[in-house]
ZAMARGU-4260 file (C-alpha; in steps of 0.2 Angstrom, whole numbers, plus 5000, padded with zeros to 4 digits):
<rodrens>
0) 5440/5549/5502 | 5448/5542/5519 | 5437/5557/5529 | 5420/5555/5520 | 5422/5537/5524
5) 5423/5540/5543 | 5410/5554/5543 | 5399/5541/5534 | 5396/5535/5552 | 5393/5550/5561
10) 5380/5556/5548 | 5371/5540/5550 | 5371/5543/5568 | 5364/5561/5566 | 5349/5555/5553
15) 5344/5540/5566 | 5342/5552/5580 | 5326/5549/5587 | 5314/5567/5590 | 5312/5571/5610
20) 5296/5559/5612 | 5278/5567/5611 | 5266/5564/5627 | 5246/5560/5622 | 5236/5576/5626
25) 5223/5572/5639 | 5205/5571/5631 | 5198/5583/5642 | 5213/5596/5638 | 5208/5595/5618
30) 5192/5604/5615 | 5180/5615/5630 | 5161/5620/5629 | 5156/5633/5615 | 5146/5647/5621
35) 5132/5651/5611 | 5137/5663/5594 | 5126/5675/5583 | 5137/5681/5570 | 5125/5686/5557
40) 5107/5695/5561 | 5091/5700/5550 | 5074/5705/5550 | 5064/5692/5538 | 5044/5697/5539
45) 5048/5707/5553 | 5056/5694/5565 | 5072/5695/5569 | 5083/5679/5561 | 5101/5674/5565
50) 5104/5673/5547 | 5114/5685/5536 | 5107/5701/5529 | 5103/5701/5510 | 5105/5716/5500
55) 5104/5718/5481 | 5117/5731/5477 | 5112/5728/5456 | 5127/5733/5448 | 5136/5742/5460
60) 5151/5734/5465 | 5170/5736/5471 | 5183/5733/5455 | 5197/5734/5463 | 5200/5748/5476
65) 5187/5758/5471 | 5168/5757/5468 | 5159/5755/5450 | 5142/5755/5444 | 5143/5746/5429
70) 5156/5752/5418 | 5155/5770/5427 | 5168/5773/5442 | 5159/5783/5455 | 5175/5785/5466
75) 5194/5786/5465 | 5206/5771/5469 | 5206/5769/5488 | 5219/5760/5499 | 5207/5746/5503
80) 5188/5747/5505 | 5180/5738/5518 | 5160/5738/5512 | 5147/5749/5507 | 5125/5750/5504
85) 5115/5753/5491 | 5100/5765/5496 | 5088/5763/5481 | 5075/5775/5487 | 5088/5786/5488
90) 5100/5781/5474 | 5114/5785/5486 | 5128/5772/5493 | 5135/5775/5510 | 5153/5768/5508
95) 5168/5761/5519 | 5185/5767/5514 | 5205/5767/5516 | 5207/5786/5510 | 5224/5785/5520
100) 5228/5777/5539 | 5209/5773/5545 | 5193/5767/5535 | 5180/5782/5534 | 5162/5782/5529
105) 5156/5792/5513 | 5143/5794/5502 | 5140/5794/5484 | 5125/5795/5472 | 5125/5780/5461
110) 5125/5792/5444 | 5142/5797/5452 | 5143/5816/5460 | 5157/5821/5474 | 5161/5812/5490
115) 5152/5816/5507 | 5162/5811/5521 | 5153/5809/5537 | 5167/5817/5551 | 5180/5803/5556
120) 5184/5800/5572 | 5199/5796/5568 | 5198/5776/5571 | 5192/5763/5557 | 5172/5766/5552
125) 5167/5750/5543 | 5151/5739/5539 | 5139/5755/5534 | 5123/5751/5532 | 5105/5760/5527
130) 5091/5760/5538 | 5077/5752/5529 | 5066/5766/5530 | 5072/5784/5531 | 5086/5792/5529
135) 5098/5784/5542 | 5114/5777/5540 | 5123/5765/5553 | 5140/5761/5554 | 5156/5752/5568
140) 5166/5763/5575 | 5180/5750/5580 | 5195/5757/5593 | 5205/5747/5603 | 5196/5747/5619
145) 5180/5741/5611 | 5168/5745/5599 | 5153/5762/5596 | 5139/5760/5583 | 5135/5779/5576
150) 5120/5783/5567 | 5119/5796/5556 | 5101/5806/5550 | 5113/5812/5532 | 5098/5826/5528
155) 5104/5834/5545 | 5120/5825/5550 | 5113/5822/5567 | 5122/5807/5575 | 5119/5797/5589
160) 5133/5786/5597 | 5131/5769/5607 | 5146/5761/5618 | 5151/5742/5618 | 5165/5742/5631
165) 5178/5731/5629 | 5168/5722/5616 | 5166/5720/5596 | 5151/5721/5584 | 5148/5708/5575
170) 5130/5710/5566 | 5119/5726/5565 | 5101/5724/5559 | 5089/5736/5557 | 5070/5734/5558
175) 5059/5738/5543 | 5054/5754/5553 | 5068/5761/5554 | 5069/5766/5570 | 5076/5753/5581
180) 5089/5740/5575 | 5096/5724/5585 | 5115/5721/5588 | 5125/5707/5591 | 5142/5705/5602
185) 5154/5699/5612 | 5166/5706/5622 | 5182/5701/5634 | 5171/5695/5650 | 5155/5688/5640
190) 5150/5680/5626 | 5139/5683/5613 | 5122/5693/5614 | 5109/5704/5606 | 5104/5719/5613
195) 5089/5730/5604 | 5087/5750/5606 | 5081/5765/5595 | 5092/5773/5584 | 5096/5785/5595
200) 5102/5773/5606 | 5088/5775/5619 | 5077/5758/5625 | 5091/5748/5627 | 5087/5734/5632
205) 5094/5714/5630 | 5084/5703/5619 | 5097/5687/5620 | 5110/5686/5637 | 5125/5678/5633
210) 5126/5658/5636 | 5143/5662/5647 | 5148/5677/5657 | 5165/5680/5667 | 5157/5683/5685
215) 5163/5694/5699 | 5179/5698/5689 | 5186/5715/5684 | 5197/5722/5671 | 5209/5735/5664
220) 5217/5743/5651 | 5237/5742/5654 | 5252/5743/5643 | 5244/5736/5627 | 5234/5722/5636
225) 5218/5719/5644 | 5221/5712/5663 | 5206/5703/5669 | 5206/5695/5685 | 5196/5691/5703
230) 5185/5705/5708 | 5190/5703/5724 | 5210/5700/5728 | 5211/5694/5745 | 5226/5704/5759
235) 5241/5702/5754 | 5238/5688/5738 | 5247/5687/5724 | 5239/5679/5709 | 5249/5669/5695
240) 5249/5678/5678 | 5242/5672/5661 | 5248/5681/5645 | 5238/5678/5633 | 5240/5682/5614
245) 5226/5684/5602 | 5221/5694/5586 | 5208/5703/5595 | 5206/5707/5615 | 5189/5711/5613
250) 5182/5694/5607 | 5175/5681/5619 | 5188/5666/5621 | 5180/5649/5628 | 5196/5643/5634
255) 5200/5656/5642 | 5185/5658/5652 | 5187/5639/5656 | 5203/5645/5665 | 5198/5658/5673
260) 5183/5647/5681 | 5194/5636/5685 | 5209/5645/5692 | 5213/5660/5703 | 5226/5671/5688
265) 5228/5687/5683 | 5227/5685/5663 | 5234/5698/5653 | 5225/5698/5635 | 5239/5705/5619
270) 5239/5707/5601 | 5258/5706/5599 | 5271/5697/5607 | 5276/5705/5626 | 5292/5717/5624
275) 5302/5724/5640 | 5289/5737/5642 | 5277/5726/5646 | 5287/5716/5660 | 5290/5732/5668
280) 5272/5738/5669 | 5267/5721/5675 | 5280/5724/5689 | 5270/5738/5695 | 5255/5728/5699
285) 5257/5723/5718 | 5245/5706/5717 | 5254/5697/5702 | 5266/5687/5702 | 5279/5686/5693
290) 5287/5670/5698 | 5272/5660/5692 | 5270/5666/5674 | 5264/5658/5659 | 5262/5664/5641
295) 5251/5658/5627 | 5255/5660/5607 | 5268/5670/5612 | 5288/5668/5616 | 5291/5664/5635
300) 5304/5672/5645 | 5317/5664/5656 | 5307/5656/5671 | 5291/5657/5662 | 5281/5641/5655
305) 5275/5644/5636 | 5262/5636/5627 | 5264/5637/5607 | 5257/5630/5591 | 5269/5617/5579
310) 5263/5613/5564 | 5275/5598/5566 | 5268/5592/5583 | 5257/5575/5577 | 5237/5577/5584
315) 5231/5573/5600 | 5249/5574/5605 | 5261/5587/5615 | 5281/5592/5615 | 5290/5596/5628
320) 5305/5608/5622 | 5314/5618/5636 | 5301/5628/5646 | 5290/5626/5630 | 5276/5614/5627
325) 5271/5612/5607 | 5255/5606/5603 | 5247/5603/5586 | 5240/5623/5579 | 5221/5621/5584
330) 5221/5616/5600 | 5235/5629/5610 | 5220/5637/5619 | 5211/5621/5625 | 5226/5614/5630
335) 5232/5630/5641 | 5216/5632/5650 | 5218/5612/5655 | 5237/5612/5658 | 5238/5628/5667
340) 5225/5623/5677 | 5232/5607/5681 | 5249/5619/5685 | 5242/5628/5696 | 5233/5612/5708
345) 5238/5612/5724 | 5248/5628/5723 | 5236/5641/5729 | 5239/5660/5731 | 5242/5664/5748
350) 5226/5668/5760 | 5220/5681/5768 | 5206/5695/5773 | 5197/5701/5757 | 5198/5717/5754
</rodrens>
């Protein structure tokens, strides 16, 4: 009884600890300038819309892992299945699905017959799609170095294959010919546009630019990340490093363009959180450096300043914690592109002739 009465004291101490004090974000550091997006596309009376594609698949549809029509089961129990398109002038569906590692693209006559598999490539074949008129098929072929859009004649199984480097799809739609279909995407250095062209990928041509662009930058594929940085790295300069963690490279960030603007850095763009390889192939690029590194959404190493989400952290504020700064979850990239920024003021890479 003696000792819990002179913990008593201690514990009370512990529970009236006071939390390391939160700093107000500034306002400029809590949101930057959206770029322009076009997530959906369609023809409506032969204009193209930025509105969704409407489809009328009667009653086909997905119970479960596998697709139905009705009561009747037109295909076997996949791992997953991404999407699929009803032709009706064809009664045939044109299908996305998880056979085993990668989605693939089948068809199947809506009375139910065998599978058709179009020919994987061996990377995940998702949102197929029926050309209006025809006997086309269109479908993403999503890698990680960027997205292709295939289109397939199924009476012949010739295909035609369009590149979007270092980019993602995010709408296809097709004009009531048949012939030519508009695309929508984004990719790591610009944001969202439309592009139209045949459906052999011939008359390519830009019917939206996108409302920001990345200029006179480049970037490359190393070690699991994209690198972007200055086009032009001046004699002997060595440029402060970014890691940045996302869910996808290839998508457009704001913030992250905002720094970039605003900063001269190397930013290396990841899916997962840096390991020992990756510090090693970062040592093998002469123009980083890799006393000045920061890292976004992603544990920092010793000497390195990391920026992370805390559910805990109250809004509008920040956390200092060791060579961390928490920040409320919705705001980690707006608040690196400003404080980075701010970091790197007065600290400018070293000078010299551009080569």
């Amino acid at each position: 009884m003696r000792i819990w009465k002179l913990c008593l004291p201690l514990l009370a101490a512990c529970a009236a600890a006071p939390l390391p004090s939160s700093e107000p974000i500034p306002a400029e550091w809590l949101s930057v300038p959206a770029a322009t997006r076009y997530p959906a596309l369609s023809y409506q009376s032969g204009l193209l819309t930025h509105e969704a594609r409407k489809a009328d698949p009667g009653p086909v549809h997905v119970d479960g892992k596998r697709l139905m029509n009705g009561e009747k089961s037109l295909t076997p129990d996949f791992a997953a299945i991404d999407s699929f398109d009803v032709s009706a002038a064809r009664k045939e569906i044109v299908f996305s699905a998880k056979p085993k590692d990668n989605f693939d693209v089948g068809l199947v006559s809506v009375d139910g017959s065998d599978i058709h598999w179009i020919p994987p490539d061996g990377a995940d074949e998702i949102a197929p799609q029926w050309a209006p008129r025809g006997n086309r098929v269109s479908y993403i072929i999503r890698t990680a170095n960027g997205d292709f859009v295939r289109t397939v004649q199924v009476t012949t199984s010739a295909a035609s294959t369009m590149e979007f480097p270092s980019g993602r799809v995010k709408s296809i739609a097709w004009e009531v010919s048949g012939e030519h279909f508009a695309v929508s995407w984004e990719a790591v250095d610009a944001s969202d546009r439309i592009e139209s062209m045949a459906y052999d990928g011939k008359e390519r041509v830009t019917l939206t630019a996108p409302s920001s662009v990345l200029k006179d930058i480049a970037y490359e594929t190393s070690r699991n990340a994209v690198i972007v940085r200055p086009e032009a790295i001046r004699y002997g300069e060595k440029l402060p490093l970014v890691v940045w963690r996302v869910a996808d490279r290839n998508r457009w960030s704001d913030a992250r363009a905002k720094l970039q603007r605003e900063a001269r850095v190397a930013c290396a763009i990841v899916e997962r959180d840096p390991d020992a390889a990756f510090w090693a192939d970062m040592k093998l690029h002469p123009w980083i450096d890799l006393t000045r590194v920061f890292v976004v959404n992603a544990p920092a190493p010793p000497g390195a300043i990391g920026i992370r989400g805390d559910a805990a952290i109250e809004s509008g504020r920040y956390r200092k914690s060791g060579n961390s700064f928490l920040v409320p979850v919705d705001v980690v990239e707006s608040f690196a592109a400003g404080n980075i920024a701010h970091q790197l003021k007065g600290t400018p890479p070293a000078n010299g002739r551009t080569r």
